[in-house]
C-alpha positions as CSV (number, residue, x, y, z in Angstrom):
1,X,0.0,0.0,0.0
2,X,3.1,2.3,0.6
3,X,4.1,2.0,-3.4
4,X,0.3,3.0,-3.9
5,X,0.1,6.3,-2.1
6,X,3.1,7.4,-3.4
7,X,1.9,7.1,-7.1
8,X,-1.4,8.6,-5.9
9,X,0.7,11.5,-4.5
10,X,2.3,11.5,-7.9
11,X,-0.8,11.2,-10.4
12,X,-2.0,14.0,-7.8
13,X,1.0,16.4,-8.8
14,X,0.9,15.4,-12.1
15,X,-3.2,16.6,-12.3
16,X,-2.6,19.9,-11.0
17,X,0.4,20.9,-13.4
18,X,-2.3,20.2,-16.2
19,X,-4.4,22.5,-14.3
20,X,-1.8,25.2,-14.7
21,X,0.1,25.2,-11.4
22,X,3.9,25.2,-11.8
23,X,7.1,22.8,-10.9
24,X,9.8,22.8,-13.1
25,X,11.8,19.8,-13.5
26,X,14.4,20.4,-11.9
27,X,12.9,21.2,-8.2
28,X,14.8,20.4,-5.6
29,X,11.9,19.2,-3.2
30,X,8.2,18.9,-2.6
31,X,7.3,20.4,0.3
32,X,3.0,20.1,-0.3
33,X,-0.1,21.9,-1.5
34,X,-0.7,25.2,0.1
35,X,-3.4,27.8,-0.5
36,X,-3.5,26.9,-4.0
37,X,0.4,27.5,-4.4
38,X,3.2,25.2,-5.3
39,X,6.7,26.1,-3.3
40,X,10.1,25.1,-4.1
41,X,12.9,24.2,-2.2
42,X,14.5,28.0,-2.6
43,X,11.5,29.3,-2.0
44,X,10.2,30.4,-5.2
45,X,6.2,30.4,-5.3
46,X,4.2,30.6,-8.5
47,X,0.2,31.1,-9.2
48,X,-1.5,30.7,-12.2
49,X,-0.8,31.1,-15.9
50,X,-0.7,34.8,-15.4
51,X,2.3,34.8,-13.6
52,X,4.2,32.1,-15.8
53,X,7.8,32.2,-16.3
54,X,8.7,32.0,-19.4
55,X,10.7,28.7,-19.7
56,X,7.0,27.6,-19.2
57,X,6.0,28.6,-22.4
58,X,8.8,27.5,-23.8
59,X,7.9,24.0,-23.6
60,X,7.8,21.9,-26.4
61,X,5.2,20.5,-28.3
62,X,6.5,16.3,-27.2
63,X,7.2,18.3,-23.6
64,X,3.1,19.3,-23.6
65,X,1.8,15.7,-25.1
66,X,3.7,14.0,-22.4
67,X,2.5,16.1,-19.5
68,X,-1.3,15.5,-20.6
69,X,-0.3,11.6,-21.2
70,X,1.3,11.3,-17.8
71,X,-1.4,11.6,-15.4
72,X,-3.4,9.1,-17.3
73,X,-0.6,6.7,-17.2
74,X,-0.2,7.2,-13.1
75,X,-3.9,6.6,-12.8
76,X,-4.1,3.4,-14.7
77,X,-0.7,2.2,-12.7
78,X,-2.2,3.2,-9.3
79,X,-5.7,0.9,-10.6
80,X,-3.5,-2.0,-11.6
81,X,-1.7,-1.9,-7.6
82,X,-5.3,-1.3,-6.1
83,X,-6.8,-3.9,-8.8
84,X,-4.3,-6.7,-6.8
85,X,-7.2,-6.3,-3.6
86,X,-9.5,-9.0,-4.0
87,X,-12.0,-8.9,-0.9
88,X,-13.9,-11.8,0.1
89,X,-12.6,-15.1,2.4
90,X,-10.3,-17.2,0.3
91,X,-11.7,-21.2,-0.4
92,X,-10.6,-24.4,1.6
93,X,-12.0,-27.2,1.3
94,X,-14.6,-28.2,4.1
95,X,-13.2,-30.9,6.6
96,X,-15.1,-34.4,6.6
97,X,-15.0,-37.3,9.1
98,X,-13.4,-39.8,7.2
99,X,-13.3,-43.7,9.0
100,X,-9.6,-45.5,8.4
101,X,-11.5,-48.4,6.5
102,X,-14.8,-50.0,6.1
103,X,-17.0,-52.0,9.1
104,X,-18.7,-54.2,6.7
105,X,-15.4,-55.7,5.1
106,X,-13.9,-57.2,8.6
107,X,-14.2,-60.8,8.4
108,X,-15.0,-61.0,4.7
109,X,-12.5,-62.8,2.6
110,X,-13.1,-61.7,-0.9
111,X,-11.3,-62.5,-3.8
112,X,-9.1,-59.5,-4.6
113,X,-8.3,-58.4,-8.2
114,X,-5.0,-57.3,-9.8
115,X,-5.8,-53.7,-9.6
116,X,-7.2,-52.3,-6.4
117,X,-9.4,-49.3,-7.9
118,X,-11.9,-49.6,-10.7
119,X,-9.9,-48.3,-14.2
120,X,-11.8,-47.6,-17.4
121,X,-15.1,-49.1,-18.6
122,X,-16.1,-50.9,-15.4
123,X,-18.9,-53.2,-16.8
124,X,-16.5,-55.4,-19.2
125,X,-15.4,-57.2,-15.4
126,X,-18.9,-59.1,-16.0
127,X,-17.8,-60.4,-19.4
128,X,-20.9,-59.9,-21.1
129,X,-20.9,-58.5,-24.7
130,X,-24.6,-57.9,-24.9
131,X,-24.1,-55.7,-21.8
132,X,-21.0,-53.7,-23.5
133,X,-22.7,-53.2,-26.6
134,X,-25.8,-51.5,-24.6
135,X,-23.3,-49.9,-22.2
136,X,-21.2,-48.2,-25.4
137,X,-24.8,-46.3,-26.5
138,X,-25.6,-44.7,-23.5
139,X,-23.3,-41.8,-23.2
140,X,-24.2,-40.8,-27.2
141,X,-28.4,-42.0,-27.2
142,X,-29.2,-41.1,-23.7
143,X,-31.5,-37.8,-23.0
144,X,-30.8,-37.4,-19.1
145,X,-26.9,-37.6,-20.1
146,X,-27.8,-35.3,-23.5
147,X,-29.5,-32.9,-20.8
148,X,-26.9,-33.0,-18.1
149,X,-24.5,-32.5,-20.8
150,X,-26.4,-29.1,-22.1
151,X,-26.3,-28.1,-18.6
152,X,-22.3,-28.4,-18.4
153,X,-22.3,-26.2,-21.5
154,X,-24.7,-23.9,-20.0
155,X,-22.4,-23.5,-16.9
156,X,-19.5,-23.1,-19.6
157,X,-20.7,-20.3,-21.1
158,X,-21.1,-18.6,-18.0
159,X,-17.7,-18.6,-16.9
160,X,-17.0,-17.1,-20.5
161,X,-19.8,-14.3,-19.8
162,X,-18.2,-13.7,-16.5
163,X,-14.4,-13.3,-17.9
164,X,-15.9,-10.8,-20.6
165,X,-16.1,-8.2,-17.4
166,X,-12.4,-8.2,-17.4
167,X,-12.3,-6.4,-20.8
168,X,-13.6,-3.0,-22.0
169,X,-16.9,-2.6,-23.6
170,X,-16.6,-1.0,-27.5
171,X,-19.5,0.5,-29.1
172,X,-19.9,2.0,-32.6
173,X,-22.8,4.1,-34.0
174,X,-23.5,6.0,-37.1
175,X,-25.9,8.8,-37.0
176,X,-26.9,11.5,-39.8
177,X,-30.0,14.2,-38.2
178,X,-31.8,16.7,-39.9
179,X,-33.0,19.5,-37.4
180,X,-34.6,22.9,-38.3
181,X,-34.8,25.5,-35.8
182,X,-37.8,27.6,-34.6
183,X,-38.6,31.3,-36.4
184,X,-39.7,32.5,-33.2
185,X,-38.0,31.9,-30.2
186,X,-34.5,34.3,-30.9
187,X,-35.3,37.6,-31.0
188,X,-33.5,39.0,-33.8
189,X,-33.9,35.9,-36.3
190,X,-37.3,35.3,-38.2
191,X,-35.5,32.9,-40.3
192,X,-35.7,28.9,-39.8
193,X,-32.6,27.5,-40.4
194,X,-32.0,23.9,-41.5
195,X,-29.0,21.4,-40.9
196,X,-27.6,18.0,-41.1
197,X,-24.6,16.3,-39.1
198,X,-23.5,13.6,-39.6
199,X,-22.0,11.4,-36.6
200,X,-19.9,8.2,-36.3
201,X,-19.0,8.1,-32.5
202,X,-17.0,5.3,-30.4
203,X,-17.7,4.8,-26.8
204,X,-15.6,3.0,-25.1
205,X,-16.5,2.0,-21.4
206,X,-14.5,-0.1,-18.9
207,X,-15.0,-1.0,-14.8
208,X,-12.1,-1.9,-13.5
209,X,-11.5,-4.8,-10.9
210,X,-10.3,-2.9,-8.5
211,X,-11.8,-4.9,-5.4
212,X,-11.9,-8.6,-7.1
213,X,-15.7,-8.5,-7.3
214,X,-15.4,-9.8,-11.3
215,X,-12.9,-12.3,-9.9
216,X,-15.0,-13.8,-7.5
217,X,-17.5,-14.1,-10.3
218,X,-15.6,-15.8,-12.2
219,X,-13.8,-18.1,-9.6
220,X,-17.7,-18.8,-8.4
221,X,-18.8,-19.9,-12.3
222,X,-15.6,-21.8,-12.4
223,X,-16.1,-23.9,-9.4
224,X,-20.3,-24.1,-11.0
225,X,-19.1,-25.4,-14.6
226,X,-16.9,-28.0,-12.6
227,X,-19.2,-28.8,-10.4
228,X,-21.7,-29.4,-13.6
229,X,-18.8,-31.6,-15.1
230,X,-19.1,-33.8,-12.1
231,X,-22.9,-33.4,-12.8
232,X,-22.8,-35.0,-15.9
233,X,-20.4,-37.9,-15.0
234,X,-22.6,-38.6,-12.3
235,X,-25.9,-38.5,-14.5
236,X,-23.7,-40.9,-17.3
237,X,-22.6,-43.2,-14.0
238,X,-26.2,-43.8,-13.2
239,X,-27.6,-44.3,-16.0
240,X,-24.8,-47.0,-17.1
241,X,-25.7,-48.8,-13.6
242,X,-28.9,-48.7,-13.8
243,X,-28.8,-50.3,-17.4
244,X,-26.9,-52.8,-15.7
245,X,-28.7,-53.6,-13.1
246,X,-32.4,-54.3,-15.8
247,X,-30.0,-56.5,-17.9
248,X,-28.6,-58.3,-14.9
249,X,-32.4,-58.8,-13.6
250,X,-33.5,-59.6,-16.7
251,X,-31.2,-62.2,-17.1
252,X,-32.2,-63.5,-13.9
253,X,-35.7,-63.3,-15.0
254,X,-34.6,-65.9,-18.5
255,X,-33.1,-68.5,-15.9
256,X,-36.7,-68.5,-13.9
257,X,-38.0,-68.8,-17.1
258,X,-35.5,-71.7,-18.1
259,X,-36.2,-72.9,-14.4
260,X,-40.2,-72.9,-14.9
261,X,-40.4,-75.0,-18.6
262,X,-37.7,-77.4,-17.1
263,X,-40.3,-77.6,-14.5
264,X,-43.0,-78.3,-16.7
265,X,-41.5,-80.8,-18.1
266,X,-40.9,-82.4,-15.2
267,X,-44.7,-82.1,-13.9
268,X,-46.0,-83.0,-18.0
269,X,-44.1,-86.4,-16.8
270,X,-45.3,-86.8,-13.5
271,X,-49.0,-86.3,-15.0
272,X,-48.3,-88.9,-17.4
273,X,-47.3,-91.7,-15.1
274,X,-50.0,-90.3,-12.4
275,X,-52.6,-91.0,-15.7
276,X,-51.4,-94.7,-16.7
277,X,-51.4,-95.8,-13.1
278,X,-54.8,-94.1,-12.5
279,X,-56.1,-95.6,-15.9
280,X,-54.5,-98.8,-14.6
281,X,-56.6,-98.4,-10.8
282,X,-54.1,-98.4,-8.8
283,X,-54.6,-94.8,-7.6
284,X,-57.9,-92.3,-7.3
285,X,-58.5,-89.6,-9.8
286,X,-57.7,-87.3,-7.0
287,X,-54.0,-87.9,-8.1
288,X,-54.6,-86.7,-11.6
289,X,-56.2,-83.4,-10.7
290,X,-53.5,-82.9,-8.2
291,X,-50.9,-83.4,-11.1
292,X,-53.0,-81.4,-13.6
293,X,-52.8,-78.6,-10.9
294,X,-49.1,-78.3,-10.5
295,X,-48.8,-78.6,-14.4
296,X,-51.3,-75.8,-15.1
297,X,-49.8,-73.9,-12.2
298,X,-46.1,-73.7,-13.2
299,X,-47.2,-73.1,-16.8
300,X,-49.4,-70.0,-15.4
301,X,-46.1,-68.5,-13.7
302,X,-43.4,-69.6,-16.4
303,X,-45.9,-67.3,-18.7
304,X,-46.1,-64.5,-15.7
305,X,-42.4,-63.9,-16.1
306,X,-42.9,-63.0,-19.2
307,X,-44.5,-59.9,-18.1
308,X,-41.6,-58.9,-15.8
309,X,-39.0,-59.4,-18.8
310,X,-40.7,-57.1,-21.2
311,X,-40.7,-54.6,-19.0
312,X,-37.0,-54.8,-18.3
313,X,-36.5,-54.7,-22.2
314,X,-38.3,-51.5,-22.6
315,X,-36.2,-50.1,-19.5
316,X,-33.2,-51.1,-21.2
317,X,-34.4,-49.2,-24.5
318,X,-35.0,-46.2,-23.1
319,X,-31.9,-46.2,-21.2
320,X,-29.6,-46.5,-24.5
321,X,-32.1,-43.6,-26.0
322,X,-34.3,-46.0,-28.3
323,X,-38.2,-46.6,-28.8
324,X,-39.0,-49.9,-26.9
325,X,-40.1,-51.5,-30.2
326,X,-36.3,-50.9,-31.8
327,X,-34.7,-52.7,-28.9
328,X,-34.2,-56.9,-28.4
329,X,-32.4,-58.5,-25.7
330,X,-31.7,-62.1,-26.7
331,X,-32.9,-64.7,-24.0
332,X,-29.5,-65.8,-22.1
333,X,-30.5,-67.3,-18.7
334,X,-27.8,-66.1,-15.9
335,X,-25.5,-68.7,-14.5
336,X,-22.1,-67.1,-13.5
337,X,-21.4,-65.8,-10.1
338,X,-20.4,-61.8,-9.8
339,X,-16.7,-61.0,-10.1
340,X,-14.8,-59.6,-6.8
341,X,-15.1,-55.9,-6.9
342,X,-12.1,-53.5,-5.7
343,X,-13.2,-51.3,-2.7
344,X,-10.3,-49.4,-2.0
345,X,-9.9,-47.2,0.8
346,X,-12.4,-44.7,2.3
347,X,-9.8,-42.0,2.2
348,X,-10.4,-42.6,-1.5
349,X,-14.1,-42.2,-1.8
350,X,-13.7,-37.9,-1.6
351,X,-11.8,-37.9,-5.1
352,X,-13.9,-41.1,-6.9
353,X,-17.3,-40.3,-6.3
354,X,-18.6,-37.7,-8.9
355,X,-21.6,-36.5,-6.5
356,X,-18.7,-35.6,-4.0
357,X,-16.9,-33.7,-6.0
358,X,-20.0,-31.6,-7.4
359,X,-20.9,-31.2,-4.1
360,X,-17.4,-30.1,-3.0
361,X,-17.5,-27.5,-6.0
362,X,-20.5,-26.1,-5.3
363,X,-19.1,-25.1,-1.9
364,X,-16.2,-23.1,-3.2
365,X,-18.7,-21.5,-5.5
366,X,-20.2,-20.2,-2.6
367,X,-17.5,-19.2,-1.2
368,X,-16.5,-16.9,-4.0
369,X,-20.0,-15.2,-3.9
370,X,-19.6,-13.8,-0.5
371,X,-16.6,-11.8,-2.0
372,X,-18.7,-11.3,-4.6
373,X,-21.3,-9.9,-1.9
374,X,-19.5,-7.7,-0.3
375,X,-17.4,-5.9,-2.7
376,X,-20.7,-3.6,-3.0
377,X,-19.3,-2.2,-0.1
378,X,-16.4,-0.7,-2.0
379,X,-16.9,2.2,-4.5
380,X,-16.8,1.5,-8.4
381,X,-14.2,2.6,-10.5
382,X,-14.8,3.0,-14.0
383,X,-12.9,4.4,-17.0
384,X,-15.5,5.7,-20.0
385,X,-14.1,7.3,-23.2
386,X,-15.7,8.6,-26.4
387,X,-14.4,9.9,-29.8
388,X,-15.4,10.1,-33.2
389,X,-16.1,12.5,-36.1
390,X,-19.1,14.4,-36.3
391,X,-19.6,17.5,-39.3
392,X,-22.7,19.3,-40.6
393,X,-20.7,18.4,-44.1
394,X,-20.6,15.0,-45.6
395,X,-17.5,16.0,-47.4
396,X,-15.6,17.0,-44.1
397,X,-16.9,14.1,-42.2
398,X,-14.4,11.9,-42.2
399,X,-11.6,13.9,-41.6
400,X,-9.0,15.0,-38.9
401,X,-10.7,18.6,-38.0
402,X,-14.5,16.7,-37.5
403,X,-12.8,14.7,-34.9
404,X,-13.9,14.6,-31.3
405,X,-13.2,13.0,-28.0
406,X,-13.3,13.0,-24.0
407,X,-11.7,10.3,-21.7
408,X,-12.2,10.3,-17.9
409,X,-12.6,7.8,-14.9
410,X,-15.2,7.5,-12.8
411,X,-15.9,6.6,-8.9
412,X,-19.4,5.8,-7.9
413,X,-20.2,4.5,-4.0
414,X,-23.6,3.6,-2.9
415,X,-23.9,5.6,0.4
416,X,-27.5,4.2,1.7
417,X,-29.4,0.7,0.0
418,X,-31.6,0.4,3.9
419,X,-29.6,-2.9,4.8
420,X,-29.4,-4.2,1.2
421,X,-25.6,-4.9,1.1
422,X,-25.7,-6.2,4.5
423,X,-28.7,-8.8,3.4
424,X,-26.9,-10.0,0.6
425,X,-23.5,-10.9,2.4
426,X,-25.7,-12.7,4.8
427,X,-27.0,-14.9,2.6
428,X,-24.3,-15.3,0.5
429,X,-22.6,-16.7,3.9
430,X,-25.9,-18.9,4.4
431,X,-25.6,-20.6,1.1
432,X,-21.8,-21.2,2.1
433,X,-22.8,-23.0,5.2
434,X,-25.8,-24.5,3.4
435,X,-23.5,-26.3,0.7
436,X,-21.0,-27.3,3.1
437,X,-23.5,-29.4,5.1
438,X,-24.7,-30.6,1.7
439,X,-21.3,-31.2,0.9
440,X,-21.0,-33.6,4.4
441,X,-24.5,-35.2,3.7
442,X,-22.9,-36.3,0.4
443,X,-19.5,-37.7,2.0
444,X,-21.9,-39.7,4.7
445,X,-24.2,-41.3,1.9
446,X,-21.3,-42.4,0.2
447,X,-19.8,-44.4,2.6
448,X,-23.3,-45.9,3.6
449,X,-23.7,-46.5,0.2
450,X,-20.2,-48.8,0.2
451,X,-21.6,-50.4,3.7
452,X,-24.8,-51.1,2.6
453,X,-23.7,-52.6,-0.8
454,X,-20.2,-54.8,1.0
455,X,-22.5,-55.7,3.6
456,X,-25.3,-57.3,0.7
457,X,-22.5,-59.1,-1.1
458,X,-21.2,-60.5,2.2
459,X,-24.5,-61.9,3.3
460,X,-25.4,-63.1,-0.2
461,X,-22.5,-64.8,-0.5
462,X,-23.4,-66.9,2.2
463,X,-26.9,-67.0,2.0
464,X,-26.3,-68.6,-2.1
465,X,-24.1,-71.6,-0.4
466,X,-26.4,-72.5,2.6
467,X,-29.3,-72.3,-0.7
468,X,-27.4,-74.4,-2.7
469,X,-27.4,-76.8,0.2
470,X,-31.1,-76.9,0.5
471,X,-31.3,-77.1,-3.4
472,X,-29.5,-80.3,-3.2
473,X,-31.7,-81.7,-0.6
474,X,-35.3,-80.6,-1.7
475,X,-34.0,-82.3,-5.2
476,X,-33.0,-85.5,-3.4
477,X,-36.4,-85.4,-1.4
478,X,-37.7,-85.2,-4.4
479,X,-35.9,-88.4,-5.7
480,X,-37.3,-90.4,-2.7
481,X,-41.0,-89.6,-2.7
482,X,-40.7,-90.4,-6.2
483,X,-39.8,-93.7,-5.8
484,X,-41.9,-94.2,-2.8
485,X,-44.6,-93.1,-5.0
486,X,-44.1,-95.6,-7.9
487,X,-43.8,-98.0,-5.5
488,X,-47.0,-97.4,-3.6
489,X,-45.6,-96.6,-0.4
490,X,-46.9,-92.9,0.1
491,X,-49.7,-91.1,-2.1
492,X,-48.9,-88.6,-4.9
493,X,-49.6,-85.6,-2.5
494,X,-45.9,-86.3,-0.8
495,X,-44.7,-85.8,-4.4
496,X,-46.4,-82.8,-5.1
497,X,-45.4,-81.1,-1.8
498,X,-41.6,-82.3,-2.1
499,X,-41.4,-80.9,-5.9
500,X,-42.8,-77.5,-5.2
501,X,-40.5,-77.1,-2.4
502,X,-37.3,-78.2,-5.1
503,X,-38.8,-75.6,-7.3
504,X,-39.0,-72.3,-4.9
505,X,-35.7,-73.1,-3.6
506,X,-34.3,-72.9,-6.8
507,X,-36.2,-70.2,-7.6
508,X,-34.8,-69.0,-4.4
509,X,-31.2,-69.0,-5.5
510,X,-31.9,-67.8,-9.1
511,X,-33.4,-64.5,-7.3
512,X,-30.0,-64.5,-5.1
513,X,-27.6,-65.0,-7.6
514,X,-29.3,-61.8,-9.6
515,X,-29.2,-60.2,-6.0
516,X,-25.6,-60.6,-5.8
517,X,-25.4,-58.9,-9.3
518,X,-27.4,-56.0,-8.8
519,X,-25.6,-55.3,-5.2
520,X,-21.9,-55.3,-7.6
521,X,-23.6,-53.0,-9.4
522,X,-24.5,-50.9,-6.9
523,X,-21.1,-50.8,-5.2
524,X,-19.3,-50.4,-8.5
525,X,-21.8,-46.8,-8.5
526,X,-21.0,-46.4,-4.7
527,X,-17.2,-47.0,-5.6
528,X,-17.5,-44.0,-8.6
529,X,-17.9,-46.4,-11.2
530,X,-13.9,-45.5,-12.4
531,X,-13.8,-41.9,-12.0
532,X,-11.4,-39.9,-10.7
533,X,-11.6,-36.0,-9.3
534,X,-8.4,-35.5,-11.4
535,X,-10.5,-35.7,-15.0
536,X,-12.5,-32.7,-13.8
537,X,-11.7,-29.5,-16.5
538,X,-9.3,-27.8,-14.4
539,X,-10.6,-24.5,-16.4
540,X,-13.7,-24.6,-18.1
């Protein structure tokens, strides 16, 4: 601030020799401004331009130009030092509680992979090339994406809008008026008289940054456009899980569907042999209905999961930006088991969740705006120019006498608003504090959501092996009652009861296995899906 007063004191000195008052160059010292007089060092006083000396006007023409340059050039020097100020509370990043690993993973032996964070298109670890084939269409077909990504570009052109400030506004206009004057208003003159000038003026108009206000703006639509980014990769990670998780369920839904005509089979067979032994009397007609009725019954729900399927097609269509009618999934019943997903460390989460890091944005966005806020308490400079050529001849327009001009700054300071100012920097600093709880919220949900979806793998794990187990036994149950049954030992009613418990079981562990599926899913989108805080644009 030192450097700043003393050009001040300079452009100050330098405004009042253009306003006539004298120091030659070679004064010895400045002692100050008195009573309208400047004094040198030997004493020698001067006024105005009625008492100049004459090595005064015996400057030279370059000696003139540079003295009306000069104070012009201190001025702009002395708003480049003040235009360093930039008010408002610089950003850092919000603290969050952040656990040294995850509860759900102690005791859990899971298969580890090579790598220990997700890299690059995270659905190809399922090795399914319908699934990458639908996964490749979402980021170009999908609308939500399409729409998230037209808000990025929205947020984009703001921070363009807001860097525009830095620069001076030009402005050029072209005029030609015809006026006539009035016969009766001068009192000597009963003529009209009738004129045309012609006009082609320049204004130039420029506020200068002196307290950081178009800064802020601009570091506030910064942190917005990244925060968008993050946006959009967040919009194109959902979007890509929850396409995997319809084709996952769907594919579920084909082995229930394999599961049920297997089933039907079975029963169509069981209904035969009930009919020869009932046409042969050795059991009641009460065994064929019985038979018919698990036949018809397990047809009835092979065709319900039908209904299911179709609508997990036209789920998938929309999702990959197609009509429902343009979009096939071939029937491929699941059968493999989920690979082992890497989790990483929580420590991680903050820089591979995309919500996070919107969330985390958004905070140092509002963090700019309260210097945004209260730089209206600072006055605003301004430098506004005009120049042109204007001429009541059209010959002469255009030429260097019909030339004009003016140049000046300007300071304006709001000096009562009734508690406006004061308003705004309060809720600028409310929507601070608002984001950074948001910005918490978010860090919390992720880490519940990479409990809630380690903890569902853990306990399906073992929930599929102690259902394979029963599987194994409700089929062998059903071996034995069979053979009971053919050999007269129990009625067909133990059959029936031991077969439709083999069938929910497995239907059981079909509806686990697609579980286990959807909950890798969900972690992989828990996890980020991939992404990494460093692919944000680090200036949009």
């Amino acid at each position: 601030m030192a450097a700043t007063k003393v050009a001040l004191k300079f452009a100050l000195l330098s405004l009042l020799q253009r306003r006539n008052f004298l120091i030659r160059t070679s004064t010895p010292r400045f002692d100050g401004l008195r009573a309208g007089f400047w004094k040198r060092g030997e004493g020698e006083i001067f006024r105005r331009s009625s008492e100049m000396p004459d090595w005064k006007k015996r400057r030279t023409k370059g000696e003139r130009k540079i003295l009306r340059v000069l104070p012009f050039v201190l001025c702009a020097f002395v708003m480049a030092t003040l235009a360093a100020c930039t008010v408002g509370p610089n950003y850092v990043r919000p603290s969050a509680e952040i656990t040294p690993g995850y509860k759900e993973l102690d005791g859990w032996k899971i298969a580890q992979p090579q790598d220990n964070t997700l890299r690059g298109p995270w659905w190809e670890i399922f090795n399914e090339p319908d699934l990458n084939a639908l996964e490749s269409q979402v980021a170009i077909s999908n609308q939500t994406v399409a729409a998230a990504e037209g808000a990025y570009r929205e947020a984009r052109a703001l921070v363009q809008e807001a860097r525009a400030q830095y620069f001076p506004t030009v402005t050029l206009g072209i005029g030609v008026t015809n006026s006539s004057s009035s016969a009766t208003v001068a009192r000597n003159s009963t003529k009209r008289t009738t004129s045309t000038q012609y006009t082609l003026p320049v204004d130039v108009s420029w506020e200068i940054d002196v307290w950081g206000r178009i800064r802020r703006q601009v570091e506030s639509n910064s942190a917005g456009a990244q925060a968008s980014a993050a946006d959009l990769e967040t919009a194109l990670l959902s979007a890509r899980t929850e396409l995997a998780q319809d084709y996952f369920q769907l594919r579920a839904l084909d082995a229930q569907k394999r599961l049920l005509d297997e089933s039907v089979v079975d029963f169509q067979k069981s209904l035969d042999l009930t009919s020869n032994q009932y046409a042969a009397g050795i059991v009641s007609r009460a065994d064929v209905l019985e038979a018919q009725t698990q036949l018809k019954s397990t047809q009835a729900q092979a065709i319900d999961v039908g209904v299911q399927r179709a609508q997990f097609e036209h789920a998938i269509a929309v999702l990959v930006g197609q009509p429902p009618a343009e979009i096939t999934v071939s029937v491929m019943p699941l059968s493999a088991q989920p690979p082992p997903i890497p989790v990483g460390l929580p420590s991680q989460l903050l820089e591979r969740r995309p919500d996070i890091a919107a969330a985390e944005r958004r905070v140092a966005a509002a963090n700019a705006l309260i210097g945004v806020a209260e730089s209206a308490y600072f006055p605003t400079v301004s430098l506004g120019s005009t120049g042109g050529f204007t001429s009541t001849s059209f010959s002469k327009w255009i030429s260097l006498p019909s030339r004009f001009w003016a140049v000046g700054p300007t300071v304006t300071q709001t000096v009562f608003d009734g508690g406006l100012r004061a308003a705004q920097t309060d809720q600028a600093r409310a929507a601070y504090d608002s984001s950074v709880a948001v910005y918490r919220q978010s860090v919390l949900t992720g880490f519940q959501e990479v409990e809630d979806n380690v903890a569902a793998l853990k306990i399906l794990e073992s929930e599929a092996q102690v259902q394979d187990e029963a599987v194994k036994a409700a089929q062998q149950t059903v071996t034995v009652f069979t053979n009971q049954y053919k050999a007269g030992i129990v009625n067909y009613l133990n059959v029936i009861v031991a077969q439709t418990a083999a069938l929910n079981n497995e239907r059981t562990a079909i509806t686990i296995m697609g579980n286990r599926f959807t909950a890798a899913v969900l972690l992989i989108k828990a996890l980020g899906g991939g992404w990494d805080v460093s692919q944000l644009p680090v200036s949009p």
